[in-house]
N, C-alpha and C positions, 0 to 999 in steps of 0.2 A: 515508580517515577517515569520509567519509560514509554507504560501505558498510551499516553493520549495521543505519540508521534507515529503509535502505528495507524491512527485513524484521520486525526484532524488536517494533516498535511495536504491528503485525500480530498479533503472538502475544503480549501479554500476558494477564496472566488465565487463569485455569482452573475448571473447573464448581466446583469447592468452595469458590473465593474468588472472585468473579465481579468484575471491578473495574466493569463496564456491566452494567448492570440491564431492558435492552430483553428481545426474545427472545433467548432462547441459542442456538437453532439457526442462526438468520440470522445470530447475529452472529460466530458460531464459525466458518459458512461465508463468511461475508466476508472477517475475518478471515484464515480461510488464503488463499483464492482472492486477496487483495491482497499476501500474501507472497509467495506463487507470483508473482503479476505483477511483484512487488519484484525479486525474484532475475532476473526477464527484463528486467527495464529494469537492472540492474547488470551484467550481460552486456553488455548495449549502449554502457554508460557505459565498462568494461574495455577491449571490443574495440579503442577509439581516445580515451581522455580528453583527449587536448590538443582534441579535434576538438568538444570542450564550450566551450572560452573562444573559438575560431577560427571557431566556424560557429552562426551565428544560429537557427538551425531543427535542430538536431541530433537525432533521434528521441527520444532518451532523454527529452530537454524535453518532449514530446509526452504523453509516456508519465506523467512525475512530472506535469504535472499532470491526466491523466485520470483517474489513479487517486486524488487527493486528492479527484474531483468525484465519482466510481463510490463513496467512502467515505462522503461525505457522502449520498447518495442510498439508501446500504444504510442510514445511521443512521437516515433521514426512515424506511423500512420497516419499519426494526426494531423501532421503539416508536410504535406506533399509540397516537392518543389517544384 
């Protein structure tokens, strides 16, 4: 069920309705490059999901929260004050 929020959040918006208003290009390249890294942390979450309630350190953990900090540091880039 949790599948589609590690990607789709990623790709909302499109140049002609921009939902973020920073740079576009950064934010477009963010954007996908954190989907791409979505779909490889759901890969790792598939491979073995009981091994998510069972195992304290499980990569995937690793993963969801690096790219929620790699987000936030593309935003701080994206819109220069």
């Amino acid at each position: 069920m949790i599948s589609p929020f590690f990607v789709l959040p990623w790709l909302l918006g499109h140049p002609g309705q921009p939902i973020l208003t920073g740079n576009t290009w950064m934010l477009t390249g963010l954007g996908i490059g954190l989907a791409v890294w979505g779909v490889y942390t759901l890969t790792l979450v598939l491979k073995d999901p009981k091994a998510l309630a069972e195992v304290e350190n499980h990569p995937s953990w690793t993963h969801m929260y690096l790219m929620i900090m790699v987000a936030q540091v593309g935003f701080v880039i994206a819109y220069p004050v």
